[in-house]
C-alpha positions in Angstrom: 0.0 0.0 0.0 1.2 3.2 -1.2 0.8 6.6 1.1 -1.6 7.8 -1.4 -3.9 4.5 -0.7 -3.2 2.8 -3.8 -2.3 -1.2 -3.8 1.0 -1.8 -5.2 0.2 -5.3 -6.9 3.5 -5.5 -8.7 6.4 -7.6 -8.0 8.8 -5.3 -5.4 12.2 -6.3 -7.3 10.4 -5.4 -10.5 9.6 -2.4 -9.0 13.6 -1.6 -7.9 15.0 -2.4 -11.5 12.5 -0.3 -12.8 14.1 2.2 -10.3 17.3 0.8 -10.7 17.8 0.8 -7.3 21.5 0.2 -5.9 20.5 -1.5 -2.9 18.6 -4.9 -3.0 18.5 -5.6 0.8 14.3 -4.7 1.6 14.6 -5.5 5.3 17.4 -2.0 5.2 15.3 -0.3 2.8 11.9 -0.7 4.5 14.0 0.8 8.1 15.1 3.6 5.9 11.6 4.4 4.5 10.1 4.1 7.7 12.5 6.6 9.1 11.9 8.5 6.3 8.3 8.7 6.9 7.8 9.5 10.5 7.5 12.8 11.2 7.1 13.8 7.9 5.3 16.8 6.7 6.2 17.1 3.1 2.4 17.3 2.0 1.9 19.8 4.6 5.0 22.3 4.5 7.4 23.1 2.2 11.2 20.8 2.6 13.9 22.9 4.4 17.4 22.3 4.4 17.5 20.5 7.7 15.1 18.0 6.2 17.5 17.3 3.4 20.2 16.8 5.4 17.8 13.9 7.7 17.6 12.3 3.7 20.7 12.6 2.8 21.9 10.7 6.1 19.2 8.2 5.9 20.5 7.6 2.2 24.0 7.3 3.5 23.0 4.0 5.1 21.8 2.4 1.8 25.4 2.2 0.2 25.1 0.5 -2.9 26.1 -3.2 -3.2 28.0 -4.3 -5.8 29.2 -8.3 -6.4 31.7 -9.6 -9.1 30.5 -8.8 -12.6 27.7 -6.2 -12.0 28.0 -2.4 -13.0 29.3 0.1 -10.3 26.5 2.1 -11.0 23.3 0.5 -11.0 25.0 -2.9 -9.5 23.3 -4.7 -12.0 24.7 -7.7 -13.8 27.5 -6.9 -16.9 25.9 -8.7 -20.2 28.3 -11.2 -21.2 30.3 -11.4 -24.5 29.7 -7.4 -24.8 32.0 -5.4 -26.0 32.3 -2.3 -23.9 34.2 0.5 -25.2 36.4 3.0 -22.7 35.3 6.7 -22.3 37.7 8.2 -25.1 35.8 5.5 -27.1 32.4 6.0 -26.3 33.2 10.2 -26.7 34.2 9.3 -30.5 31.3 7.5 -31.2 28.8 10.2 -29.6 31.1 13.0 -31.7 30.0 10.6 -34.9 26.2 10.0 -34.1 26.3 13.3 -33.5 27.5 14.3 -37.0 25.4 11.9 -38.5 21.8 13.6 -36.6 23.3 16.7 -38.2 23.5 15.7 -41.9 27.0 16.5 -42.0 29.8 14.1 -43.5 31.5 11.6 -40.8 35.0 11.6 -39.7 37.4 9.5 -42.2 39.0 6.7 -40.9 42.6 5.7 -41.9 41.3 2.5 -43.7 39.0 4.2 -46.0 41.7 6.4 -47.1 43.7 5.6 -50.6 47.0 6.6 -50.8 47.6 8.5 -54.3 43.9 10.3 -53.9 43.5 13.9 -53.1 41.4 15.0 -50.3 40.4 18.2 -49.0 42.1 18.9 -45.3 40.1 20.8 -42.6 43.0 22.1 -40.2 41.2 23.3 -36.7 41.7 26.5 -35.5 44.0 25.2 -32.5 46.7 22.2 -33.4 47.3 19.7 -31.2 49.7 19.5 -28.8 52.1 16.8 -30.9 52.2 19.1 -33.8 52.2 22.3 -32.2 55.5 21.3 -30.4 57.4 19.2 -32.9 60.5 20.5 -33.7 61.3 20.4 -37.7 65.2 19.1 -38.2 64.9 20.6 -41.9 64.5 23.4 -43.9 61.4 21.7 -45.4 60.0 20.6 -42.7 59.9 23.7 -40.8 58.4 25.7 -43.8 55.7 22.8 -44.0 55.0 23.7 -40.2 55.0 27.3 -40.9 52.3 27.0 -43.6 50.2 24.5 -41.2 50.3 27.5 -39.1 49.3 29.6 -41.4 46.4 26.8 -42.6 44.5 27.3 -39.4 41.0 27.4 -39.7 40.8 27.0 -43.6 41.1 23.9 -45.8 43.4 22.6 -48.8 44.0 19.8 -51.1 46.7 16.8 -50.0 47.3 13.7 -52.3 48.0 11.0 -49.7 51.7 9.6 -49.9 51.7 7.2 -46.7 49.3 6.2 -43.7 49.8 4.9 -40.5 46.7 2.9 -39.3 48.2 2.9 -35.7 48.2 6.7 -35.3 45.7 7.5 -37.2 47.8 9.7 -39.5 48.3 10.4 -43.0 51.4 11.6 -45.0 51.3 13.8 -48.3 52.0 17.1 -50.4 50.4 19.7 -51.2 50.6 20.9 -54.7 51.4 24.7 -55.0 53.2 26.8 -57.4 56.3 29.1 -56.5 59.1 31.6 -58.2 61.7 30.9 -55.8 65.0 28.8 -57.2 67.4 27.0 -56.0 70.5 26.1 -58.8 73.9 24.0 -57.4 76.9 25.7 -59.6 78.3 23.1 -61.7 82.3 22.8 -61.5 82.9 24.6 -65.3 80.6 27.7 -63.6 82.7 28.2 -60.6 85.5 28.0 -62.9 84.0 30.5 -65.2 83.2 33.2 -62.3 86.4 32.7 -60.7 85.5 31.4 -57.8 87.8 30.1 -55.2 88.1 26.7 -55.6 87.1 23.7 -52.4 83.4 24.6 -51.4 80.1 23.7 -53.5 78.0 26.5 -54.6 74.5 27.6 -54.7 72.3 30.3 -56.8 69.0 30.8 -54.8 66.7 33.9 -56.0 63.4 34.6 -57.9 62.9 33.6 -61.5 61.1 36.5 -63.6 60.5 36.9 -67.5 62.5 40.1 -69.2 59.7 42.2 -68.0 60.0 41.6 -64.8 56.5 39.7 -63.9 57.1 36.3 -61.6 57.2 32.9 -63.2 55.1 30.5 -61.6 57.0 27.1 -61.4 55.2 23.8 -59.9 56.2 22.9 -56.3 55.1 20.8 -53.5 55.3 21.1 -49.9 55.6 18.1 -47.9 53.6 17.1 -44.5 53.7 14.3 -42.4 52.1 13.1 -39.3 48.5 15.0 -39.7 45.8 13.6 -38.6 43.2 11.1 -40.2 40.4 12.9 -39.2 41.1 15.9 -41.1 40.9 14.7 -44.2 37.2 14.5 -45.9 36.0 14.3 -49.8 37.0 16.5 -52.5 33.2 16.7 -53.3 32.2 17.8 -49.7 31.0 21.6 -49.5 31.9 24.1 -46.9 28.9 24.3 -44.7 27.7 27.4 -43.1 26.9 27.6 -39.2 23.1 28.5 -38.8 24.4 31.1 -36.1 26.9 32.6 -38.6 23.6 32.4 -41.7 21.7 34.0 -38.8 24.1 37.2 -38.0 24.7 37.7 -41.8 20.8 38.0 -42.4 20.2 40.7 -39.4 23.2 42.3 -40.7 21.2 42.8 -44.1 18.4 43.9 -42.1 20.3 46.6 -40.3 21.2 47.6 -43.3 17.9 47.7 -44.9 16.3 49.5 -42.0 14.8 52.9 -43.3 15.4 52.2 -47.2 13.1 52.5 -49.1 11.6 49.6 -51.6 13.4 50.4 -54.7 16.8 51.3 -52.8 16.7 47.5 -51.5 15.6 46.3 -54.9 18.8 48.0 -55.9 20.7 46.5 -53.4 19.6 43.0 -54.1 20.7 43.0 -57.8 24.3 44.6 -55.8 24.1 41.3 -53.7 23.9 38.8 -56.6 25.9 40.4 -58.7 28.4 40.2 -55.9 27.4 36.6 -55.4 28.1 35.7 -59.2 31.8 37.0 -58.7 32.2 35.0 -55.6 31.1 32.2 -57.2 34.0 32.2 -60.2 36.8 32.6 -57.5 35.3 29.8 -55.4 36.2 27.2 -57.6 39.9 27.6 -57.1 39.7 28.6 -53.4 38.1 27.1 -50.4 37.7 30.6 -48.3 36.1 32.2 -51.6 33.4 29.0 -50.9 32.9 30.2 -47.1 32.5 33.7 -48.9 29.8 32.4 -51.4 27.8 30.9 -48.4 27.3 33.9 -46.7 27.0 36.0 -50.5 24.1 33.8 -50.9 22.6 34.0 -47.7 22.6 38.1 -48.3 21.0 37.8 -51.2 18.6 35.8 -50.3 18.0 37.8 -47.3 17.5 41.0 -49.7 15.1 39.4 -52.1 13.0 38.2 -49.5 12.9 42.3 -47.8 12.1 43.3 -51.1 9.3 40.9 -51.9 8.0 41.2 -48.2 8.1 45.4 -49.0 6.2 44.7 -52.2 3.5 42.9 -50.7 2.4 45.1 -47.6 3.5 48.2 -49.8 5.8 49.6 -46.8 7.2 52.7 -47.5 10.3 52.1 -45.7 11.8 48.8 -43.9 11.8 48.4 -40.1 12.9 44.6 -38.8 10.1 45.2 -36.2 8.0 45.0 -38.8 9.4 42.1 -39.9 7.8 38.7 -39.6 10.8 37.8 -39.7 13.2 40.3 -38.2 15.9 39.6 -35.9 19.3 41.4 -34.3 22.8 41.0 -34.9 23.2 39.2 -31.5 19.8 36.9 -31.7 
């Protein structure tokens, strides 16, 4: 019998795994209840902190037991023949289902990746501590660093020279195109400028036509040791945050505020003519894509003030009257 009058006709240890109760003894659970109960006023008066302190020492005397093989938790039996994945492993799989609920592309593993393909390489905005601290023993090396450096928070092509399925890493190049040369002096040029004789010598400069504009010569720079989950498709877009699609639309609507209809049918032509140019220069850059994203989310955001002006013939625009209106920081 409950305290509200009700029969309780179902099984008691039903009742406690449907709990999950961490104590199983009932003869210590029915004291605790019962000292729980007398005295008690909690359908009269409001609990007080001297009340939660009585539960929380009552409770204190339920420790849960746990036996060989049960959870330390719930002290329920382990399923057999379950694999059970540590915490670092459990926080990868969440980060994936998570990716997944979103729609967005999940994280590459190092057996899905072919060595002599190209990928597209998302570098974070922070590096991780074992490439952030490495220390480059060549020239090479430490310019392939510098440029990683430089990378953060933007994306560029690798072809895949070498994996290592234990680290999770991938090696590769990046192909770029430079002006800088380096030429070793061969022993009849030396000679010929009347250099001392004994040392090896080197020409290193920039390499321009007769009129003075750079050459651009193929050139590859070299990086090992990045990590796996960097790498995505070629054919995967850059995706725009709906916070960052939100602040560029209010942005428009500051903007808007007080125009009239034909200035911001003016400045929606501006917008896709802006977006067209954007659109050429994204093709060979992936920060002129991120630029596109929000160039369409402008115009977009213009064409729909302009239509919403037509409609209700407003004079002028005000987001607050604005169906849809919003601030910079909503």
């Amino acid at each position: 019998m409950t305290r509200s009058n009700i029969l309780a006709t179902r099984p008691v240890d039903d009742f406690l795994t449907l709990l999950r109760a961490c104590r199983r003894d009932l003869a210590a659970l029915r004291a605790v209840l019962a000292d729980l109960h007398t005295d008690c006023t909690a359908d009269r008066e409001s609990a007080t902190n001297q009340d939660k302190d009585h539960v929380r020492q009552l409770l204190e005397r339920l420790p849960p037991v746990v036996g060989p093989g049960c959870c330390p938790v719930c002290t329920q039996p382990v399923p057999t023949r379950r694999a059970v994945l540590p915490l670092p492993g459990l926080w990868r799989l969440g980060t994936v289902w998570g990716r997944l609920e979103r729609g967005q592309e999940a994280v590459m593993r190092v057996q899905d990746i072919r060595i002599g393909e190209t990928y597209q390489v998302k570098v974070p905005q922070r590096l991780p501590p074992a490439l952030r601290h490495r220390m480059p023993r060549t020239h090479a090396g430490f310019a392939a660093d510098m440029r990683l450096n430089l990378r953060r928070g933007d994306r560029f092509d690798l072809t895949v020279t070498g994996t290592d399925p234990e680290g999770a890493t991938v090696d590769g190049y990046e192909a770029t195109t430079t002006n800088r040369v380096t030429l070793r002096l061969t022993a009849d040029q030396i000679e010929l400028l009347d250099l001392p004789a004994g040392p090896e010598y080197e020409i290193d400069g920039f390499v321009t036509d007769t009129d003075g504009n750079e050459v651009a010569l193929p050139a590859a720079i070299t990086y090992t040791v990045l990590p796996a989950v960097w790498l995505h498709p070629l054919e995967e877009p850059v995706p725009l945050a709906p916070s960052t699609a939100r602040f560029y639309r209010a942005r428009v609507q500051a903007q808007a505020t007080g125009m009239t209809v034909q200035d911001v049918a003016r400045a929606a032509e501006d917008a896709q003519e802006y977006q067209r140019d954007i659109a050429g220069q994204a093709l060979d850059s992936y920060r002129a894509e991120e630029w596109l994203r929000t160039a369409e989310v402008e115009h977009q955001e213009w064409r729909r003030i302009s239509a919403l002006m037509t409609d209700r013939t407003m004079k002028t625009y005000a987001p607050q009257n604005d169906p849809q209106g919003m601030t910079p920081h909503s």
